[in-house]
N, C-alpha and C positions, 0 to 999 in steps of 0.2 A: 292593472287591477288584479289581476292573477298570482301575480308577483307578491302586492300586498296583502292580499287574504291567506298567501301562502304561508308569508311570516307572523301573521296574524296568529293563523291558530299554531304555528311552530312558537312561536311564546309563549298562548295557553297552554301548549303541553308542558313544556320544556317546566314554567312554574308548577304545573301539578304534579309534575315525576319526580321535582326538588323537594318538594313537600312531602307526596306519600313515601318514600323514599327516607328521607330523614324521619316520618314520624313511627315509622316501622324498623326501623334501624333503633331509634331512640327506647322503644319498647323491649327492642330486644337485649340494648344496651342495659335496662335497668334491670330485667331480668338474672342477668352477669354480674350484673354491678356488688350485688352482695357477696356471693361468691369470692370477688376480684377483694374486694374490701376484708373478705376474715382471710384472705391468702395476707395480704398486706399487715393486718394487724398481726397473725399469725408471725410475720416475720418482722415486727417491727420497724416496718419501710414505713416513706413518707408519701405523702399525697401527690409528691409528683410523678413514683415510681406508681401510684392507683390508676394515676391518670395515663400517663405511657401505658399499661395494661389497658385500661380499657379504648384508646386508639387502635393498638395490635390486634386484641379482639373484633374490635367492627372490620379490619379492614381486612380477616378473613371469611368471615359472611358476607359482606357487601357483594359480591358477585351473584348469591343466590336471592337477592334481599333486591337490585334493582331489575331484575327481570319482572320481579313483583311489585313494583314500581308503578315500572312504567305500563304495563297491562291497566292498574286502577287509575292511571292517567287517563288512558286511550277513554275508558268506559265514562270519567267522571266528566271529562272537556267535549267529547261530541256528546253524550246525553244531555248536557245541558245547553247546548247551541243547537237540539233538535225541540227539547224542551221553549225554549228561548224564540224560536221559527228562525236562528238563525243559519243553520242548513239549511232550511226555504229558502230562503232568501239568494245564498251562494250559489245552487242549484239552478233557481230564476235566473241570474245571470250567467248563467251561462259554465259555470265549473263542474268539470267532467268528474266522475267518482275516481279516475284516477289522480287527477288535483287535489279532491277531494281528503284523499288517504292518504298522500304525498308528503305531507309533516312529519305524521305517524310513522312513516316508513323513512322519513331521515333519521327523526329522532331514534328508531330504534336499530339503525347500521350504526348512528354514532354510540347507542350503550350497548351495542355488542362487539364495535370496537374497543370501549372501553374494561367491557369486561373479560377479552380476551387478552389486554395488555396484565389486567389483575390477576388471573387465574394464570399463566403461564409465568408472570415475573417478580406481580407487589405481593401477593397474596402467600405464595410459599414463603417467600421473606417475613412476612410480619407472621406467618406461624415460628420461622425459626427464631427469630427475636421475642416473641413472646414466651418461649422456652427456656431461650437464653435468658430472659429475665425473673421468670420463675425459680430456674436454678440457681441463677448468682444471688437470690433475694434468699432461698434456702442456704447457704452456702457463706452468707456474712456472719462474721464474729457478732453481730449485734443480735442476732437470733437468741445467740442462748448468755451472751450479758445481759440481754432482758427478760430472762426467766430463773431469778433466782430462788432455790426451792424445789424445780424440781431435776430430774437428769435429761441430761440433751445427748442423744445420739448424732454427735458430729459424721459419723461414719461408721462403716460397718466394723465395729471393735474396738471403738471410741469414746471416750462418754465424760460429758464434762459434767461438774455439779457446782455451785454456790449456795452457800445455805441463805446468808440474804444479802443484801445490798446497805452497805455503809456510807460514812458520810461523803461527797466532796464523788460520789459516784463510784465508790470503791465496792470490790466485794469480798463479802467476807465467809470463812468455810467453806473453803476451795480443794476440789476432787478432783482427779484427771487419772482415768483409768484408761490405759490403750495396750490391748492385745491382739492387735493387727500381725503384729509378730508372737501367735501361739506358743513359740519354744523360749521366749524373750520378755513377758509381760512386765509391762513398767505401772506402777503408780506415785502418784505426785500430788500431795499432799500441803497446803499452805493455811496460812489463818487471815488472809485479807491480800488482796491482788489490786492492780491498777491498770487502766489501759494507758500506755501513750503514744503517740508520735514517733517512729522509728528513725524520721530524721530523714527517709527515703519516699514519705508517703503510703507506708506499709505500716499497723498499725503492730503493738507487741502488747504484752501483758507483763508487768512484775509483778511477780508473788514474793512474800515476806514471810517469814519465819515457818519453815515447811520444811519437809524432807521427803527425799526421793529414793524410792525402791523399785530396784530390780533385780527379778528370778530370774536362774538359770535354769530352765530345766534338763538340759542335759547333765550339769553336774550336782544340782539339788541344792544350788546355793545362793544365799540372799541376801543380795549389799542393800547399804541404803546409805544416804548421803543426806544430812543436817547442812540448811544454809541459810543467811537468814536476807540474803537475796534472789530472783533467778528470773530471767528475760526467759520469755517464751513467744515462740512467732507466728502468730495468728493464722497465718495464709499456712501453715503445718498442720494446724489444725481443722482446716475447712474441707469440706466433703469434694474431695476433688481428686482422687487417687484413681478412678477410673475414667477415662474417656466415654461420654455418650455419644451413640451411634443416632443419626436423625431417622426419623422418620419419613418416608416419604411423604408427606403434605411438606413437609420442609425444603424436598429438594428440589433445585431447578430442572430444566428439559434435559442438559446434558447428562446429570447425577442419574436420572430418572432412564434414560436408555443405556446409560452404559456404568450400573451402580459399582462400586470398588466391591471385591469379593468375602470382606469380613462385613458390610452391609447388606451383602446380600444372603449370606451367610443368616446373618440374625435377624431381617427384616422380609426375607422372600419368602415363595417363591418369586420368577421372576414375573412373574401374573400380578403381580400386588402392582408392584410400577407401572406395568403396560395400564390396568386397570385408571391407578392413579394419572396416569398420563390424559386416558380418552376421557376421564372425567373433565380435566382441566379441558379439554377442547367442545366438551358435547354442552356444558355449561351456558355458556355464550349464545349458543341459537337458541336458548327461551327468552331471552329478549327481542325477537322477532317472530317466534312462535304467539307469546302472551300478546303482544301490541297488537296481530293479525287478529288472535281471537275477539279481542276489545273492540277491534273496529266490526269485525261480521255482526258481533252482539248487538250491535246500534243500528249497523246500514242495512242490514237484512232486514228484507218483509216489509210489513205493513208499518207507518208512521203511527203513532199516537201522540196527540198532544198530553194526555193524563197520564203517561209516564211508560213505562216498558219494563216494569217491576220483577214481571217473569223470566225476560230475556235478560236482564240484569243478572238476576240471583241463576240463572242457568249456565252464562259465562262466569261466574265468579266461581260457580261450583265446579266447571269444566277446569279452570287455573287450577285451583286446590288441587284435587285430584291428580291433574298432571305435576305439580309439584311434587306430591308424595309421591306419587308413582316412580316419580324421578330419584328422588332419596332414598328411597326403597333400592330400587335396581342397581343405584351406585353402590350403595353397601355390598349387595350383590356382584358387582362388578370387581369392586376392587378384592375378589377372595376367589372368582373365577371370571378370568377373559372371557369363557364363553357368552357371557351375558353381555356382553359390550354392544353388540349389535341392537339390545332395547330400549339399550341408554341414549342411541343417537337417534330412536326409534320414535321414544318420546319427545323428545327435544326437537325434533326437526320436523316430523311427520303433521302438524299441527297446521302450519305454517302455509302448506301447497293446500289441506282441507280449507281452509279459511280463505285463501284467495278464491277457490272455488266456488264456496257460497257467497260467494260478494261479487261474482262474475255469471251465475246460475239466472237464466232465464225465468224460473222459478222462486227465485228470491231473490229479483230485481230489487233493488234499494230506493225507497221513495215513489215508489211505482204507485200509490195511493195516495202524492204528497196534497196534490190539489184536491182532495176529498179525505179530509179529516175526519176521523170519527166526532162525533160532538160530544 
């Protein structure tokens, strides 16, 4: 019998955590979603590269997103099984409040297992991929073939122009100015250009009836070259002349303890990491911290059949707070270690208060179950 009321309500949770969970996720998701959308149009990507973003994006919040989960589980599946008389019932026969809570406390070893597998391995990955795709989406020739009219800063000293778009996809009133090389500047000049096919999978441009100039400024002298063909190679022209250094939310355990010295260099102290690190680890126990609070909110005190409105809106406020408190302090954290001790402070300190009130002689659970208020 024990057995089965045990899976019993480990299914009601399990479906309320899937729900609130995805529907705060979803929320958050649409919030981004405009955002992800004028990046996309911005770069004239397609709806698969929208959607690959907005994957990447959830499944870096997702660790702070199902802590908050599963807490409105705990709260919403036993208030309404106490609502219901059916914790009466469970109690009646005989299920100790440690059986009792036993769901709750699977369910939330198995999402702080899983959020510790996110936050140490999925989680920096889908920031660094979602970087990588931000930049490769900046970084395509179709960016500034599909802005003809105005000037595209390819790079830093670069600048391409089309005055507009001809038939069959052509452009026409073609500028390419690059003084990347200050002592060397070239410009390149055409009356209608074409993309095609390089033959390699690498895309190129010809330009038609143009001419090309370049100054010397060491000797003060100015060729220029009339032709009235010229292949140009697209990936030369893509913003890709410097290597970017990651950031830490992008890097793995090992990057994170023992970062290479031009990363640490441009991304430290070496406080930022350590910081980054305890974050990724103190993460995870608020899904045991929030599940414990959910359950005290319900099993402490006195039963009501007409609802527990107060102790509802008192736990929910208790989460909030400790959320932000948390997000606060992490910010804190990751700019000085000294603060690291707060971050584990909140995140776990929650957890041993809440078994207490659920074990407190004083606020015995269901200690009024047989004398309902009416």
């Amino acid at each position: 019998m024990n057995r089965i009321l045990t899976l019993y309500l480990l299914r009601q949770l399990a479906a309320a955590f899937a729900f609130a969970t995805g529907a705060v996720t979803f929320v958050v998701l649409f919030t981004q979603s405009f955002r992800l959308l004028s990046l996309v149009l911005d770069n004239s990507s397609t709806i698969v590269i929208f959607f690959q973003l907005l994957a990447l994006s959830a499944l870096t919040f997702l660790p702070l997103i199902m802590p908050l989960g599963l807490g409105t589980a705990v709260v919403f599946v036993y208030h309404r099984l106490a609502v219901d008389s059916e914790l009466a019932v469970m109690r009646s026969a005989g299920l100790s409040l440690m059986r009792l809570i036993e769901p709750a406390l699977m369910l939330a070893a198995a999402v702080t297992l899983v959020c510790f597998a996110m936050t140490l391995w999925i989680t920096p990955a889908a920031n660094r991929g979602l970087v990588q795709l931000q930049y490769k989406m900046r970084d395509s020739y179709a960016v500034f073939l599909s802005h003809p009219g105005s000037f595209n800063d390819l790079a830093e000293g670069l600048t391409f122009y089309a005055n507009k778009r001809g038939p069959n996809g052509s452009l026409e009133g073609i500028l390419i100015h690059d003084v990347r090389n200050p002592d060397d500047p070239v410009t390149t000049m055409a009356a209608t250009g074409q993309v095609v096919d390089g033959g390699t999978g690498q895309p190129h441009m010809i330009i038609f009836n143009g001419r090309r100039q370049e100054f010397d400024r060491t000797t003060g002298k100015l060729s220029e070259l009339s032709f009235d063909q010229y292949v140009l190679d697209l990936d030369a022209l893509r913003n890709s002349s410097t290597s970017r250094l990651p950031d830490p939310r992008e890097m793995d355990i090992a990057e994170l303890l023992n970062p290479e010295p031009e990363i640490l260099r441009a991304r430290g102290p070496m406080s930022h990491f350590i910081g980054e690190l305890n974050s990724r680890l103190a993460i995870p126990f608020l899904s045991l911290s929030y599940a414990l609070i959910g359950l005290a909110t319900i099993l402490m005190g006195a039963f009501n059949r007409r609802g527990m409105s107060g102790r509802i809106l008192a736990g929910a406020l208790c989460i909030v707070v400790l959320q932000a408190g948390f997000m606060t302090v992490n910010g804190m954290a990751a700019r000085d270690s000294g603060w690291t001790f707060l971050l584990y402070l909140i995140a776990v300190l929650p957890a041993p208060v809440a078994l207490v009130l659920l074990n407190s002689d004083d606020w015995r659970p269901f200690q009024r179950l047989r004398g309902v208020a009416p």
